[in-house]
C-alpha positions in Angstrom: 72.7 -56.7 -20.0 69.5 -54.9 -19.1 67.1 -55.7 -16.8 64.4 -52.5 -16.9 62.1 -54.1 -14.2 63.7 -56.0 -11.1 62.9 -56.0 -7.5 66.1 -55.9 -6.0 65.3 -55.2 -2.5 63.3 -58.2 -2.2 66.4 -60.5 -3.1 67.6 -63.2 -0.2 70.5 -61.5 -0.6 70.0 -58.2 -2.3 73.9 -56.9 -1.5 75.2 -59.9 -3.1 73.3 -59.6 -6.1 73.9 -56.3 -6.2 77.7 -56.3 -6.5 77.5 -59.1 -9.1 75.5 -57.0 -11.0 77.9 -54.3 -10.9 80.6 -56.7 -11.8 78.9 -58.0 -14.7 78.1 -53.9 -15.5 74.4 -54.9 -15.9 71.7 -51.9 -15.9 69.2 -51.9 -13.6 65.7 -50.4 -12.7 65.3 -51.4 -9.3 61.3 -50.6 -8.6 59.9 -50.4 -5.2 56.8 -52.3 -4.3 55.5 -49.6 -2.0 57.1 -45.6 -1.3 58.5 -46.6 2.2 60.7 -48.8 0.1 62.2 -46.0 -0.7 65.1 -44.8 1.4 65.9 -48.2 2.4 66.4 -49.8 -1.8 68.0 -46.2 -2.2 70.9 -46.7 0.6 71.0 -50.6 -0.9 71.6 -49.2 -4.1 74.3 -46.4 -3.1 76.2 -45.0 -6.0 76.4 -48.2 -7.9 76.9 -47.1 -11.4 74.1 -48.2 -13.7 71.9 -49.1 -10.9 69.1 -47.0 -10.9 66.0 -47.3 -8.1 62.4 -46.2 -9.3 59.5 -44.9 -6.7 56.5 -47.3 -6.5 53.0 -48.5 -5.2 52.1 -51.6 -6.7 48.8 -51.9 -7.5 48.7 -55.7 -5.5 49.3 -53.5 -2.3 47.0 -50.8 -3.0 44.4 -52.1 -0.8 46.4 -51.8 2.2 48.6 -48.9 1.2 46.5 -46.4 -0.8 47.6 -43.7 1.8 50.9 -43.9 1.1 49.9 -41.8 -2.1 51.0 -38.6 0.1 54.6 -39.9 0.9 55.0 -40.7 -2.9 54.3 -37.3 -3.6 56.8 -36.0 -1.3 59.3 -38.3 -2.2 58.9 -37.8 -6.2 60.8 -34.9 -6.8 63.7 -37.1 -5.6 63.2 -39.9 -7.9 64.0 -39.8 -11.9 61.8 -43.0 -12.2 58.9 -43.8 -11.0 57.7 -48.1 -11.1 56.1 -49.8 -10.4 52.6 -48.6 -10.6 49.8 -49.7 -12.5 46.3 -51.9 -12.3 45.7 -55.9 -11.6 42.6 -57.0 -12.5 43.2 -60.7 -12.0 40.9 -62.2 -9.9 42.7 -62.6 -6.5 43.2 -58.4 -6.6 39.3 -57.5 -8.7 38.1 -56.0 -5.1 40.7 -53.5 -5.1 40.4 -52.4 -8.9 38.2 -49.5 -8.8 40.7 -48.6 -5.7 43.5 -49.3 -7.6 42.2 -47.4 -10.6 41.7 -44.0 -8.3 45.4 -44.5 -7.0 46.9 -45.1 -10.2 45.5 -41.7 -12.0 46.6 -40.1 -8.8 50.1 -41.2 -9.1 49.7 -40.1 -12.8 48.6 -36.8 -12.0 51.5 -36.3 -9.6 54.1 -37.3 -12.1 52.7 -35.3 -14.5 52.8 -32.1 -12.0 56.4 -33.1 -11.3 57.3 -32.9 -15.0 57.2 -36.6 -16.2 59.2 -39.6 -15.6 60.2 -43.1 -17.6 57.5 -45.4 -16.0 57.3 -49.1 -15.2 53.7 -50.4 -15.4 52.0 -53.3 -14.3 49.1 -54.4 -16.3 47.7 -58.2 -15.8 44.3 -58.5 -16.3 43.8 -54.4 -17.4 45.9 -54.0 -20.2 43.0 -51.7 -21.6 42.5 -49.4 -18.1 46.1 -48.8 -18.1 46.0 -47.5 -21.3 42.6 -45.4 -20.8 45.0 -43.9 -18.0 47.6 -42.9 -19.8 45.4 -41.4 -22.4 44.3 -39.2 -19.7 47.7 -38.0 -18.1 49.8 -37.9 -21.5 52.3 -35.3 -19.6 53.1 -38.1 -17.3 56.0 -39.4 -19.1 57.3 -42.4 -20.8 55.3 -45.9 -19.9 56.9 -48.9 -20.0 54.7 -51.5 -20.2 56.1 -54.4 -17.7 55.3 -58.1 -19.4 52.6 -56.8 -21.1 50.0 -59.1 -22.7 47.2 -57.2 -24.5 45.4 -58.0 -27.9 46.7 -56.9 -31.2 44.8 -53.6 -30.6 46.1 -53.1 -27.1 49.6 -53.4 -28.8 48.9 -50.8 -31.5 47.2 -48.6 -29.0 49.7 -48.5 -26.6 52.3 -48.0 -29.5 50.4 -45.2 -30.9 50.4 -43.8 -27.0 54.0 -43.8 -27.1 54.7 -46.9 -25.0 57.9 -48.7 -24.7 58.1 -52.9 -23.4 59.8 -54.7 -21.3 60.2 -58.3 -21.9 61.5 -60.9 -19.5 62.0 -65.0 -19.5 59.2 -66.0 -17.9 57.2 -63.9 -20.4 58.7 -65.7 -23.5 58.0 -69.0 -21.9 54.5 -68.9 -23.4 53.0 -69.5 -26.6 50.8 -66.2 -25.9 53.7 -64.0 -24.7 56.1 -65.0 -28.2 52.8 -63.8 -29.7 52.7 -61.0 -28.3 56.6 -60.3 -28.3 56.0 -60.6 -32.4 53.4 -57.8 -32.0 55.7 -55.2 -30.4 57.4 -52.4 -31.9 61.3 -54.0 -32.3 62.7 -50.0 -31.4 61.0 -49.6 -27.8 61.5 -53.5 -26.5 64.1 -53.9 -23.5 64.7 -56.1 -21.4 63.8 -57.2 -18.2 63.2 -60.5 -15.6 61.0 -59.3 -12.7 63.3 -61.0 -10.6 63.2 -62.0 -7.6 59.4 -63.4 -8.1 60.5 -65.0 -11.8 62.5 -68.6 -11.7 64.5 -70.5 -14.2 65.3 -74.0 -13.0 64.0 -73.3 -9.6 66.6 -70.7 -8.7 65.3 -66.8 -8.6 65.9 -65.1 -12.0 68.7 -62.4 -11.3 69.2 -59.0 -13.6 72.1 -60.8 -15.8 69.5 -63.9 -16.7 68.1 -61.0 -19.4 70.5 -63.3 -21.2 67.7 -65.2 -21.3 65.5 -63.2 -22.8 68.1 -61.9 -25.4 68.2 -65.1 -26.9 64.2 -65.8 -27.2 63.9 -62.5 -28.7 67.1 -63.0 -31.2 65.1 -66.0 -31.8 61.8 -64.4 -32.6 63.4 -61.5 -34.3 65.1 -63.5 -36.4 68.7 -62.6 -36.1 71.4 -63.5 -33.4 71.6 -63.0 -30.0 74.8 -60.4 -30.4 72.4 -58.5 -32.7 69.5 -58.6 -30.5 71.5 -57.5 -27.8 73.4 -54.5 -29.7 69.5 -53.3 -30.7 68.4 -53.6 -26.7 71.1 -51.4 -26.1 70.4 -49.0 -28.2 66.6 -48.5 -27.9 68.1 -48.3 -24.0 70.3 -45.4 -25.0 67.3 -43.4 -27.2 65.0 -44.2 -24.1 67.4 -42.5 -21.7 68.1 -39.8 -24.4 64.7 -38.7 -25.0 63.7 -38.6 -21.5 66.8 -36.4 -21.3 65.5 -33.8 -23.5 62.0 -33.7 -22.1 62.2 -33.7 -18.5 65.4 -32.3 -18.0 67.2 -35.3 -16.1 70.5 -36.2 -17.5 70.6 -39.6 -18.8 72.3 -42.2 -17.5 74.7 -44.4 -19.7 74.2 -47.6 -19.8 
């Protein structure tokens, strides 16, 4: 199981998910909310095999953490991800956005300086500014595009870009997100849940409820859930692979 975009720090009871994810050999991207995150998710995380942490500054907190940008930088050449980042334009965070939109091609330009990382992006609300972004910081690495909901454009855009997706449950619980899961290129989809702020049945999503997910995309793809699974895997291990090659990290097997 895969599960490209959880918060596992902000888990009741992070340890205990933790190990159970480790038991159930589930690969993780655990992204940090803000770069003091940091050290503490990193310590969580320890040398749990397929658990890997990712350096953040959502784009929700920007308004009150914008100067955190500096400790990002410093902290980036330790990190071989970098998520989330990204812009919300939904109407609780619009005061923020042209904020949010400064920070964001910041943290761009300093992952691009650092040699380019696999991304996880945020983009309700400003699916099209995210990808004007990108446009402009190409050597920033490989985005992928967290629950993404843009148009039919948007989709081939960020395709043509060289964007990857991750899809979670909640996503596919929507007419509109099955739409735009149909959209997507079937060799750059993973999986993810956004857990802890995702729910199925009133109980937080955790990284092995990708399950999930699986099956609504086996579903949409038309072929079975083993299938869908075995193809998840692999766009994991070519993700991984050609990150490998480019930046010079060593993959990590999933």
């Amino acid at each position: 199981m895969i599960d490209f975009h959880c918060h596992l720090d902000l888990y009741r009871n992070p340890g205990e998910v933790l190990r159970e994810s480790v038991r159930r050999s589930c690969y993780v991207l655990a992204v940090t909310t803000t770069p003091l995150a940091w050290n503490g998710t990193l310590q969580l995380v320890g040398g749990s095999p397929r658990i890997q942490v990712a350096l953040g500054l959502h784009p929700e907190l920007v308004a009150e953490r914008y100067r955190e940008v500096a400790e990002f930088r410093r902290l980036l050449p330790e990190a071989k991800y970098v998520g989330e980042i990204g812009l919300d334009g939904s109407a609780r965070f619009k005061g923020s956005f042209d904020l949010q939109k400064r920070v964001l091609r910041e943290l761009l330009l300093a992952t691009a300086e650092a040699g380019g990382r696999i991304m996880s992006i945020h983009s309700r609300a400003a699916s099209s500014e995210v990808l004007d972004a990108l446009a402009e910081h190409p050597g920033s690495g490989t985005p992928v595009l967290h629950w993404f909901m843009g148009n039919g454009r948007e989709v081939r855009r960020a395709t043509e870009l060289g964007c990857w997706f991750s899809v979670g449950p909640a996503m596919l619980r929507t007419k509109r997100g099955i739409q735009v899961l149909g959209q997507l290129p079937p060799n750059r989809v993973l999986t993810e849940t956004d857990g802890p702020f995702t729910e199925s049945k009133g109980q937080a999503l955790n990284p092995w409820d990708t399950s999930i997910a699986v099956s609504g995309i086996a579903s949409a793809w038309e072929i079975s859930p083993q299938d869908a699974n075995r193809r998840i895997r692999s766009n994991l291990r070519t993700l991984l692979g050609e990150r490998s090659r480019t930046s010079g990290h060593p993959a990590t097997s999933e």
